[in-house]
C-alpha positions in Angstrom: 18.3 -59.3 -27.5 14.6 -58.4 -28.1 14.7 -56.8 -24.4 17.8 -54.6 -25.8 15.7 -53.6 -28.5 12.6 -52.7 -26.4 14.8 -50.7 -24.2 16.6 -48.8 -26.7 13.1 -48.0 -28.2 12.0 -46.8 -25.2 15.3 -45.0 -24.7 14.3 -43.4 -28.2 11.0 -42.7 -27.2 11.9 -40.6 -24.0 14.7 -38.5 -25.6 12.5 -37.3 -28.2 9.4 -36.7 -25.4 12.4 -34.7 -23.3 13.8 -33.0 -26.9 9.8 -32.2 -27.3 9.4 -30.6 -24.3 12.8 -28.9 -24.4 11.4 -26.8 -27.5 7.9 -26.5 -25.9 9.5 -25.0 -23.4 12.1 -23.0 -25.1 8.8 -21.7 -26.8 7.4 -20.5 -23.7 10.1 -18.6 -23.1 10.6 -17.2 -26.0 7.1 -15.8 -25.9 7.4 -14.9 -21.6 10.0 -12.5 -23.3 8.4 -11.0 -26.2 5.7 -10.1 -23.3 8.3 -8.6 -21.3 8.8 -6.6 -24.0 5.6 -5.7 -25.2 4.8 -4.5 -21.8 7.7 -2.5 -21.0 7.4 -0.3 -24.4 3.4 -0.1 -23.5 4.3 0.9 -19.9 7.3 3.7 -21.0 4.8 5.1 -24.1 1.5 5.6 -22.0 2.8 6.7 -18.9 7.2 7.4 -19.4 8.1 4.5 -17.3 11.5 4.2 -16.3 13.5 0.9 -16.8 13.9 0.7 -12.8 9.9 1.1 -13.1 9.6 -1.4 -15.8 11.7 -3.9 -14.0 10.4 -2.9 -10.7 6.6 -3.5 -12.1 8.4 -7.1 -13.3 9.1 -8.3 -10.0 5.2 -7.1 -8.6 4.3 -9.3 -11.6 6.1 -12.4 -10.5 5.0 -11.6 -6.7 1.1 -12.1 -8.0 1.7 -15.0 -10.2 3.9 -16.8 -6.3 0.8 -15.1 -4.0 -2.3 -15.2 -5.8 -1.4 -17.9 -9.1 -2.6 -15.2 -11.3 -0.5 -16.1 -14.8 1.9 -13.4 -16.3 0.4 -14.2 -19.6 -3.2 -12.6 -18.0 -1.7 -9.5 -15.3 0.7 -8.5 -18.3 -2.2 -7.0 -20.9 -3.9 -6.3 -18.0 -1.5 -3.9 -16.9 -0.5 -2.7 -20.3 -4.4 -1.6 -20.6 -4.8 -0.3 -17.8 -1.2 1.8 -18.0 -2.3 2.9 -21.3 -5.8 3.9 -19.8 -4.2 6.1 -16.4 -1.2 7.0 -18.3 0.5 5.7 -14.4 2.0 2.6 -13.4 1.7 2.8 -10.0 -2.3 3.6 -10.5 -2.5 1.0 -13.1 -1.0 -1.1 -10.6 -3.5 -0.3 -8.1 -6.3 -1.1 -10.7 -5.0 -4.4 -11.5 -4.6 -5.0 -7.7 -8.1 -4.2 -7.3 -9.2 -5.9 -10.8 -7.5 -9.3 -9.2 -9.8 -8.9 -6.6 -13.1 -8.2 -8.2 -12.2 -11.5 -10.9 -11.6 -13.6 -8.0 -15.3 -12.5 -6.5 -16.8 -12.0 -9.2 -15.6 -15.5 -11.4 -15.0 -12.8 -14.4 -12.1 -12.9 -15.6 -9.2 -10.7 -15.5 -8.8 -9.5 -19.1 -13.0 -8.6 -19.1 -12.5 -6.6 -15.4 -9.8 -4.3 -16.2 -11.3 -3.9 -19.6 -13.9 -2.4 -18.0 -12.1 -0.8 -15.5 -9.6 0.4 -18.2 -12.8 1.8 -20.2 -13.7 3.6 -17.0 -10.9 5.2 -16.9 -11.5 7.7 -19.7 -15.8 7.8 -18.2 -17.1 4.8 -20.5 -19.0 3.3 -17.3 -21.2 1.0 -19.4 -18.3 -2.3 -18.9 -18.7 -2.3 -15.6 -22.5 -2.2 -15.5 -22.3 -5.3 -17.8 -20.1 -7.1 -15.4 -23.1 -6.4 -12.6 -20.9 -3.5 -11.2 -24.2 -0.6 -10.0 -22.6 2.8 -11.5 -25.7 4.7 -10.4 -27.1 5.7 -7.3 -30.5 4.5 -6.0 -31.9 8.1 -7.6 -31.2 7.4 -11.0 -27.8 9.1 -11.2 -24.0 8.2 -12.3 -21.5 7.5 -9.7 -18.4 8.9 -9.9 -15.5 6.7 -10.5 -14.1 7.4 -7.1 -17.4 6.6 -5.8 -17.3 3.0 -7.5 -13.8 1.8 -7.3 -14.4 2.7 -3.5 -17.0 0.5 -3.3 -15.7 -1.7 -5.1 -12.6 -2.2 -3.4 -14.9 -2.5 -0.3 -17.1 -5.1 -1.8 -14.1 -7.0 -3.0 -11.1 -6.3 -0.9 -9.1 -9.4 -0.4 -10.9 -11.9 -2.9 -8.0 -12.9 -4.5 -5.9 -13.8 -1.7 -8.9 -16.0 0.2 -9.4 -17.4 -3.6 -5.7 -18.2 -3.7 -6.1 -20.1 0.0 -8.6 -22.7 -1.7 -7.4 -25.7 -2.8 -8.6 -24.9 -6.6 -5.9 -21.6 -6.0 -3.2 -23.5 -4.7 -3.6 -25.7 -7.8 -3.4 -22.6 -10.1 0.0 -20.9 -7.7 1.5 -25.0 -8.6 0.5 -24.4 -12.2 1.8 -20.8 -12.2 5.2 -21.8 -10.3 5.8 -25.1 -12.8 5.0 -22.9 -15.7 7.6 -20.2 -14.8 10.2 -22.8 -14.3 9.9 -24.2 -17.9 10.1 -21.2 -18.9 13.5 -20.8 -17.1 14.8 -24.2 -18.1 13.6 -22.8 -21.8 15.6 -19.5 -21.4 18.8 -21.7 -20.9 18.3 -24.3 -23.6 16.6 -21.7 -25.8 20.1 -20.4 -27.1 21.1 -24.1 -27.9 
């Protein structure tokens, strides 16, 4: 009798841990959504992206988070801000790519890279020289913004693959791969 009762208070115990993390993650997919959507009005405002373009910028998103274990929750504002910045999502793309690298290099992180690369954009060099990017030449003078995203891509090409090789980076793809699937098991239960 009093090992019935212990069961069925541990029974208890672990549907309402599952029921908890059945609304945890119906939460997370909730908000995965409202990102999606947040994203895809940024991305067709600044620069008229199309839906395939929308959808199609999507799946590169879900290809960084599998290669790299960069989280959709940092690459989504990173790409709104920089789309917003280029007015272009495949040269927003191109600057997240290479802002993905310089984080991973650096240790910065991805939201204070293509901040400043975003601020760049429109000649605002001054983020980048914070982040102990040179924007001048050895004779005093400004680079060009070709000039630096050249040299930084040479400087940093690859950084976030290698990074995503460590041990500490295939940790973060696990963490990146287990959170997308609660968010999948919370788009299913989320209706219920």
């Amino acid at each position: 009798d009093r090992v019935g009762q212990v069961a069925g208070k541990a029974l208890a115990f672990g549907a309402l841990a599952g029921g908890a993390a059945l609304v945890k993650m119906g939460q997370a997919a909730a908000d995965d959504e409202a990102a999606q959507v947040k994203l895809a009005k940024s991305l067709q405002n600044a620069a008229g992206a199309t839906k395939g373009q929308v959808a199609a910028t999507e799946s590169w998103i879900t290809a960084q988070g599998r290669a790299l274990g960069v989280a959709d929750d940092d690459l989504r504002p990173a790409l709104s801000r920089l789309a917003v910045a280029t007015g272009d999502v495949d040269k927003a793309q191109r600057l997240a790519s290479l802002g993905m690298d310089i984080s991973a290099g650096t240790g910065k992180s991805l939201e204070a890279v293509t901040t400043a690369l975003a601020k760049a954009q429109a000649g605002n060099l001054g983020g980048l020289g914070r982040l102990g990017i040179a924007t001048k030449n050895a004779d005093g003078s400004t680079k060009s913004l070709q000039q630096i995203t050249k040299e930084l891509a040479d400087t940093y090409s690859g950084q976030a693959a290698t990074a995503a090789e460590a041990t500490a980076g295939k940790q973060q793809k696990l963490r990146v791969q287990l959170s997308e699937l609660g968010e999948s098991i919370g788009a299913v239960v989320l209706p219920a």
